[in-house]
C-alpha positions as CSV (number, residue, x, y, z in Angstrom):
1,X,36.1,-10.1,73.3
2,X,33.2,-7.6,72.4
3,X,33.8,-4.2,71.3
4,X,31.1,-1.9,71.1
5,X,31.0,1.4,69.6
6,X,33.7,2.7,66.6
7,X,33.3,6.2,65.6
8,X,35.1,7.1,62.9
9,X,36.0,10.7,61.4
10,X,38.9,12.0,59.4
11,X,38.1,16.2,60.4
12,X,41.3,17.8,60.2
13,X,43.2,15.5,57.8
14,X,44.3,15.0,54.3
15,X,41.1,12.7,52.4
16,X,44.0,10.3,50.7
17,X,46.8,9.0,53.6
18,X,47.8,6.3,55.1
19,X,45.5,6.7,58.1
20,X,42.4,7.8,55.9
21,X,42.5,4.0,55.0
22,X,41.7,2.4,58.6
23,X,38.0,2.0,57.9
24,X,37.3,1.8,62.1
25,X,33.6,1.5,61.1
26,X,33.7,-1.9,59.6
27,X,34.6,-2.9,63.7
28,X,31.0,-1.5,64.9
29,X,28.7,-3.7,66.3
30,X,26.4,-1.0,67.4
31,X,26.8,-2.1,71.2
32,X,27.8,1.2,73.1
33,X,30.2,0.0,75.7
34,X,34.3,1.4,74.0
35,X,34.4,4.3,71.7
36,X,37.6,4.7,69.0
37,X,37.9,7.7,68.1
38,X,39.9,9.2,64.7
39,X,40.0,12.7,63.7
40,X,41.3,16.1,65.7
41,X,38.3,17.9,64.6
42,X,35.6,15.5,66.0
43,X,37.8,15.0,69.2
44,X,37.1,18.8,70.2
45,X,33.5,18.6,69.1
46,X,31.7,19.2,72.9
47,X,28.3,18.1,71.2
48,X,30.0,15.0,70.3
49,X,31.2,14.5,73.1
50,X,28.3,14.8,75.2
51,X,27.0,11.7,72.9
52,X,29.8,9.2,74.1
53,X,30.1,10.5,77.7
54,X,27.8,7.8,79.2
55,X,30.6,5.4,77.5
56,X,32.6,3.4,79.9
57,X,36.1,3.3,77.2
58,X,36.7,5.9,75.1
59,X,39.8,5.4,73.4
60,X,41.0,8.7,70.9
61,X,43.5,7.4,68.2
62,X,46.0,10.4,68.0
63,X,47.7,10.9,64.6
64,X,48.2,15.1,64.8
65,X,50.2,15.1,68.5
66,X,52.6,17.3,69.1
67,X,51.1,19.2,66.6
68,X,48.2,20.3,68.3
69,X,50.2,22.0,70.5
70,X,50.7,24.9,67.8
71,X,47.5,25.7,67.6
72,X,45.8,25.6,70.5
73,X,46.2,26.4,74.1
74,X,45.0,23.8,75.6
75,X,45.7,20.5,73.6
76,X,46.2,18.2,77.0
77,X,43.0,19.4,78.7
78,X,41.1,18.8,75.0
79,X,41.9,15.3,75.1
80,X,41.4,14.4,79.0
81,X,37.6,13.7,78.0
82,X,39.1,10.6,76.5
83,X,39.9,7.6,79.0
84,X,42.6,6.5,77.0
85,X,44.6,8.5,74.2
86,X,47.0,6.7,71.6
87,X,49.1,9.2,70.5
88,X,52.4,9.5,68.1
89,X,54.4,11.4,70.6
90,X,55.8,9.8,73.3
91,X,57.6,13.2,74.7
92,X,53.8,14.6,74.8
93,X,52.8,12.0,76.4
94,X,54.7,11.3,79.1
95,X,54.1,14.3,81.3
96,X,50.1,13.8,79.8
97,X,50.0,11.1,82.3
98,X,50.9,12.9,85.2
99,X,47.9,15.2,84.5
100,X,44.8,13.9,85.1
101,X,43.2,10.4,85.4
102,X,43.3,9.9,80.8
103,X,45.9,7.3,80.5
104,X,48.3,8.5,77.4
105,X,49.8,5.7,75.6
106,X,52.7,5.6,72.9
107,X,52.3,4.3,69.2
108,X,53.6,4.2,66.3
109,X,51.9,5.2,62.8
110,X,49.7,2.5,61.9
111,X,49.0,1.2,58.7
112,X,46.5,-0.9,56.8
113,X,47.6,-4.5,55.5
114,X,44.6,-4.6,52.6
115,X,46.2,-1.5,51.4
116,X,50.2,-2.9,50.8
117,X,49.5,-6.2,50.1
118,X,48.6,-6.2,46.6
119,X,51.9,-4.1,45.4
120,X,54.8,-6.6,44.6
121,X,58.6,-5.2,46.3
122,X,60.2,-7.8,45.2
123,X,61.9,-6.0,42.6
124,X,63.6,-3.2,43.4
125,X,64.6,-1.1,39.8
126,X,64.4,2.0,41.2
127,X,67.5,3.5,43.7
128,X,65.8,6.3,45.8
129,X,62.6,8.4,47.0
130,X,62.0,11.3,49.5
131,X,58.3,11.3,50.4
132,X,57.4,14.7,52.0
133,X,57.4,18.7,51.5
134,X,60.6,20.4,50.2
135,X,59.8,22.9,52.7
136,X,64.1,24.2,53.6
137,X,67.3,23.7,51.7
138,X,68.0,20.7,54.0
139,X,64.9,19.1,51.6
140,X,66.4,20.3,48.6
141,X,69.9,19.0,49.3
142,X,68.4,15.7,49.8
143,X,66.7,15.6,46.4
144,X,69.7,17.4,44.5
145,X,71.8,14.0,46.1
146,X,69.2,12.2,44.4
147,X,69.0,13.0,41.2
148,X,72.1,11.2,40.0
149,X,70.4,7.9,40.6
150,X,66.8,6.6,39.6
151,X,64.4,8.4,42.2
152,X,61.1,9.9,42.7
153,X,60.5,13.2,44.7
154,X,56.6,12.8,45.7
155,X,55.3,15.5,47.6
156,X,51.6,17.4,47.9
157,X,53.0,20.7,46.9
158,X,55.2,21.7,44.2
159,X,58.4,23.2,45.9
160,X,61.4,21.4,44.7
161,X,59.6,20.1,41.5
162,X,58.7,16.8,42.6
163,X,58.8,14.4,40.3
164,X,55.0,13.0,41.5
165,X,53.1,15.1,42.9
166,X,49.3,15.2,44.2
167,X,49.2,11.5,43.4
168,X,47.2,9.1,45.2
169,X,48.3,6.9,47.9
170,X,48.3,3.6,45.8
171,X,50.5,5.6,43.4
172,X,53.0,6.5,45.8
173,X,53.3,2.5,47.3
174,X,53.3,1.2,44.1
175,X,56.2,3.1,43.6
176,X,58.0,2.3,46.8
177,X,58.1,-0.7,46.7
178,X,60.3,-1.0,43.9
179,X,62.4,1.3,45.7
180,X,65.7,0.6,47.6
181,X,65.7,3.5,49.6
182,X,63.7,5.7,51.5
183,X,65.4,9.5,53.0
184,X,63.1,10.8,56.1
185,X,63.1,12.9,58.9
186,X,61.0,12.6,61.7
187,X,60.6,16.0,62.2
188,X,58.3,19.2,61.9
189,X,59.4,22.4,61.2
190,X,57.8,25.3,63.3
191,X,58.1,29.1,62.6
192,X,57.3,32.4,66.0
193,X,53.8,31.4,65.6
194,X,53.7,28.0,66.2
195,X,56.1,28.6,69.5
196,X,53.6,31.4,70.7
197,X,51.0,28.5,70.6
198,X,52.9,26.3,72.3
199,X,53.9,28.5,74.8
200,X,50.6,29.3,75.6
201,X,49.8,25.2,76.6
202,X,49.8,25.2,80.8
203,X,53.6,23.8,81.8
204,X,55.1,23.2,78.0
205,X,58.4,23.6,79.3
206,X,57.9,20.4,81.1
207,X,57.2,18.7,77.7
208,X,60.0,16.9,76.0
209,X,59.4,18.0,72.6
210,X,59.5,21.3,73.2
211,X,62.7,21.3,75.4
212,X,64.7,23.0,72.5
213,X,62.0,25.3,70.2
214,X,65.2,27.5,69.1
215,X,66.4,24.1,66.9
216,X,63.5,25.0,64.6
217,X,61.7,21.7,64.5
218,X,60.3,19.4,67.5
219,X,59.5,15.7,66.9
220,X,57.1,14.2,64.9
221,X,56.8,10.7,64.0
222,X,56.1,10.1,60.0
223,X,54.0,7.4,58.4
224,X,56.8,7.1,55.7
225,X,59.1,5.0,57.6
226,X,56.3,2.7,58.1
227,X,55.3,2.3,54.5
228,X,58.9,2.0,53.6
229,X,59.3,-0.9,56.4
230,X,56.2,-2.3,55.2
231,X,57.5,-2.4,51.4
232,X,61.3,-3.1,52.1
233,X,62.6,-0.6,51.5
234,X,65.7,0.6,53.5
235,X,65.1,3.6,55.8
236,X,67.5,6.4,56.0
237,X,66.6,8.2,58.6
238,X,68.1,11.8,59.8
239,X,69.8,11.8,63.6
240,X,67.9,14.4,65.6
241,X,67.8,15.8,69.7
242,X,64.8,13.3,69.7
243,X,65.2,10.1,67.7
244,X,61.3,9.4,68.1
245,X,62.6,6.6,65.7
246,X,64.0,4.3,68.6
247,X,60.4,4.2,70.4
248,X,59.7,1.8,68.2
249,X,63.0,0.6,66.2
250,X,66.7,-0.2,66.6
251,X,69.3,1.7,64.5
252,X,71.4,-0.1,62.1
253,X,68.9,-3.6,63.1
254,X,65.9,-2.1,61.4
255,X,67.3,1.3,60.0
256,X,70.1,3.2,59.5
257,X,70.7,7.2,60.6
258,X,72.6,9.5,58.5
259,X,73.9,13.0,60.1
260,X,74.7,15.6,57.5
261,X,73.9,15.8,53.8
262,X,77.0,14.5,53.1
263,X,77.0,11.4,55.4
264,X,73.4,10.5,53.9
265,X,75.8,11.1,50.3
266,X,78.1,7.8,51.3
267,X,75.3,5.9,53.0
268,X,72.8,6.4,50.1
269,X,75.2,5.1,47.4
270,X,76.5,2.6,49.3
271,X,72.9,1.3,50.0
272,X,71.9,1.5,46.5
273,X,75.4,0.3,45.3
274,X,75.1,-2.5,47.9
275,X,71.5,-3.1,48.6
276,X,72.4,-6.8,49.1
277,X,74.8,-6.1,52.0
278,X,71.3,-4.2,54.0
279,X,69.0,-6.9,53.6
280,X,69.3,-8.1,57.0
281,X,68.1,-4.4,58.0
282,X,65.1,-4.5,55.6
283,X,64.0,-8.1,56.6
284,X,63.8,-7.4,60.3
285,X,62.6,-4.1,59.7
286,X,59.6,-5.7,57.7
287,X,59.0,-8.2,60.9
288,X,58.3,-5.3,63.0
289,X,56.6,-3.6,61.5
290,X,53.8,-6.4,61.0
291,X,53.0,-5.2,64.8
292,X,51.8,-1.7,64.2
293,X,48.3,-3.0,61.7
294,X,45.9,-1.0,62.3
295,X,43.8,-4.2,63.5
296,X,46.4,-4.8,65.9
297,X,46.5,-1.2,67.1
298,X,42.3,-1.6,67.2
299,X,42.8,-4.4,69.5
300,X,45.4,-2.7,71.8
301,X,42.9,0.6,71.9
302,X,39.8,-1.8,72.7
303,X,41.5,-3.5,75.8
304,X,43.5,-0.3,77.0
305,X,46.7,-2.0,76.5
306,X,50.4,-0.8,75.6
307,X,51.6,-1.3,72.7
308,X,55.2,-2.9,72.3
């Protein structure tokens, strides 16, 4: 297999995450047959674009989608200059592909096995973490059930007083994976703006994820529930009108789903009370998640294939 040209470009995203780690320009050969693309901001360059044109495979590696689609009015047509796009959001994606000739494929977040391995998760002396922005009281409920047991509250911003914030990446896994549990929610909250946006995308009301824009949120899948898998830590994972979760994991096999704040009170203790009895759950979560490194995502995006 030869892959020929790797373009790699983080425009648009936070300088210390997950996917800032993928290093796609260590893959170049220089040959200029298949383009990977990262970074929103480059894929709407036109004079970049006009450079790869004359390239048979150009593959964009989509970490934003469906946020796009809140600011912009346009965010299909953008990427149709792509032959293939790998994108987070199935729901998106799905009517993408009855669009134009750019084939639209699923995936999940992927993440880099140089950057977990060296952190130990074999011991797990600490209960509980919410890794995100307190951005409604939902988020604050969540870290108030916390705070009776050993937990960390690591966020970017300082809403909710997180107990690490603006640390680095390495921090953040280091502290993980001595955690039992992880709280997420695989969803992004959206205010009037953000709808105008979307409604302003040709046919959005054909588009899954924003069949109900009145709920407040639409889906969005998080890298957390990767780096959680990755470090064993059990993921507790909100119910939602979507459940982008099940794309790419069974509940109770590989997670569990908690409804209200007070159902996520009884599963949390219980998990940290009983973390033995959830092992099974972190194990085979762990397994599958070994299928979404980012040199296995490379691979899929260089041969056009799905990714299961």
């Amino acid at each position: 297999m030869t892959v020929v040209c790797r373009i790699d470009n983080h425009g648009d995203e936070y300088p210390d995450v997950i996917n800032s780690f993928y290093d796609l320009k260590r893959f170049d050969n220089g040959v200029r047959d298949v383009a990977i693309i990262q970074g929103y901001k480059l894929s709407r360059d036109e004079n970049f674009h006009r450079t790869i044109d004359d390239i048979p495979h150009r593959a964009y590696l989509n970490l934003e989608a469906p946020t796009a689609f809140a600011s912009t009015d346009n965010s299909i047509a953008e990427q149709q200059r792509f032959t293939h796009v790998y994108t987070l959001c199935p729901y998106s994606c799905d009517y993408a592909n009855q669009t134009g000739d750019t084939k639209f494929i699923p995936i999940p977040f992927p993440y880099r096995e140089d950057c977990f391995s060296p952190h130990d998760y074999s011991v797990k002396d600490l209960d509980a973490i919410y890794m995100g922005t307190a951005i409604n009281q939902e988020h604050i409920d969540i870290i108030e059930l916390m705070k009776r047991y050993s937990y960390n509250f690591c966020s970017l911003g300082h809403l909710g007083s997180p107990t690490m914030c603006g640390v680095s990446s390495r921090e953040k896994w280091s502290v993980l994976a001595r955690t039992k549990v992880s709280v997420a929610i695989n969803m992004c909250p959206i205010h009037e703006m953000h709808k105008d946006w979307i409604k302003r995308n040709p046919n959005w009301d054909k588009i899954e994820a924003f069949n109900n824009l009145d709920y407040g949120y639409f889906p969005q899948f998080k890298p957390r529930v990767i780096e959680a898998a990755r470090m064993k830590t059990l993921n507790l994972v909100k119910r939602d009108p979507w459940n982008v979760m099940e794309y790419w994991f069974e509940p109770d096999k590989h997670f569990v789903y908690w409804d209200t704040v007070e159902d996520l009170r009884e599963k949390m203790n219980d998990a940290i009370v009983n973390f033995d009895k959830y092992q099974h759950i972190v194990d085979a979560a762990y397994q599958r998640v070994q299928d979404f490194e980012i040199d296995k995502i490379m691979d899929a995006m260089i041969k056009g294939d799905i990714v299961s």
